[in-house]
N, C-alpha and C positions, 0 to 999 in steps of 0.2 A: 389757431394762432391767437396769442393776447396783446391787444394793443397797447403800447406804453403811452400816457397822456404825452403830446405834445409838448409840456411843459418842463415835462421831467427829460425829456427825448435834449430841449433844447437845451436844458440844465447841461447834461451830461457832456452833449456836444461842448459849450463852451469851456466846463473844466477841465476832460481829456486835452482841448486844443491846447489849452492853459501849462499843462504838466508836459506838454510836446514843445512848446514854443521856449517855455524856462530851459531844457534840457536842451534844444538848438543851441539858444543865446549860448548859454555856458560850453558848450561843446568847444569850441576854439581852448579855451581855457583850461579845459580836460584833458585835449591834447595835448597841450606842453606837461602835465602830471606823470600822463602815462597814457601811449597810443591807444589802450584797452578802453580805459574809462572816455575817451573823447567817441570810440567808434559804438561805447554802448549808450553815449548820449545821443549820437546823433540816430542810431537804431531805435532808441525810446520816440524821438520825432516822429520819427514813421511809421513807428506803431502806435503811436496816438492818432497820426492822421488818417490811419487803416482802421483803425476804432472807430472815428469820429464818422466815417464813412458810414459802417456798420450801421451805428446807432441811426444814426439816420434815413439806412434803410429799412428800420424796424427790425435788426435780428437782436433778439434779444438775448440771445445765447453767444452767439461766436461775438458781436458787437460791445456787448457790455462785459463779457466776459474777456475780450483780450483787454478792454479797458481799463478794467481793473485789475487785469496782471499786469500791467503795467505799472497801474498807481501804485497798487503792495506791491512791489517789486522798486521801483524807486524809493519809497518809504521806508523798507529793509535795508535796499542801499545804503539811504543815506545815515540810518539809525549802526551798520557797519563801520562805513568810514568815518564815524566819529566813536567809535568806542575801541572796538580790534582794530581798523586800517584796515584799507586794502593793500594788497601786495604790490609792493613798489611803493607805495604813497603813506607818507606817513602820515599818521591822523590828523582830519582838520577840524576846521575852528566847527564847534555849534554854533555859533550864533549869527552867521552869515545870512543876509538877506533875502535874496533871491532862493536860499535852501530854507529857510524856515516859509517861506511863502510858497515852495513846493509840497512842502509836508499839510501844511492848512491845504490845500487843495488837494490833494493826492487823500487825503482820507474823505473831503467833502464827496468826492467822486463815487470810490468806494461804498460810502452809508449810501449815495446814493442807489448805487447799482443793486445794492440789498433792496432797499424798496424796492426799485422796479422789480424784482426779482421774487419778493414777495406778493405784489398789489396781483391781484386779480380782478378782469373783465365782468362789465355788468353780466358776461349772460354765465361766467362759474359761479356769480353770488348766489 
């Protein structure tokens, strides 16, 4: 097993929480667009906080890796519903607040989870 530094452990923690808690708030408001996008916001929730879990308990695989399907997976969302649309919902605005400060976070997560993914333990150096 290879230890992720604590630091990076707590990074991760807080940007998953970060891309679950933006995808909550919004989720009311998803709702009234189309019941679909509210129930895969408030699904992202729970799968960040089933992430964050993870990571915390050091799995590096299932932990960081639903993590990050997540992040790329809202990031592709959202790069969607502002170019083609999702069905039902006509294209919105880019430059929305709370989705451009999903996207900064959703990719910080992400590089992050490469690192960890790459870093290896004093005893494989």
């Amino acid at each position: 097993m290879i230890a992720t530094p604590k630091k990076w452990a707590w990074m991760g923690i807080a940007l998953i929480l970060a891309i679950g808690l933006i995808h909550l708030i919004e989720a009311p408001e998803s709702f009234e667009k189309a019941t679909y996008k509210g129930l895969l916001f408030v699904a992202n929730g729970i799968a960040a906080a089933v992430a964050a879990a993870g990571i915390y308990r050091g799995a590096r695989v299932w932990g960081w890796g639903l993590g990050a399907f997540v992040a790329a997976a809202s990031f592709i969302g959202y790069m969607i519903s502002r170019t083609v649309g999702l069905p039902g919902i006509p294209q919105e605005e880019w430059l929305e607040a709370s989705g451009l400060a999903s996207l900064v976070v959703e990719a910080l997560f992400v590089a992050l989870a490469v690192r960890v993914w790459q870093s290896r333990s004093p005893q494989q150096a």
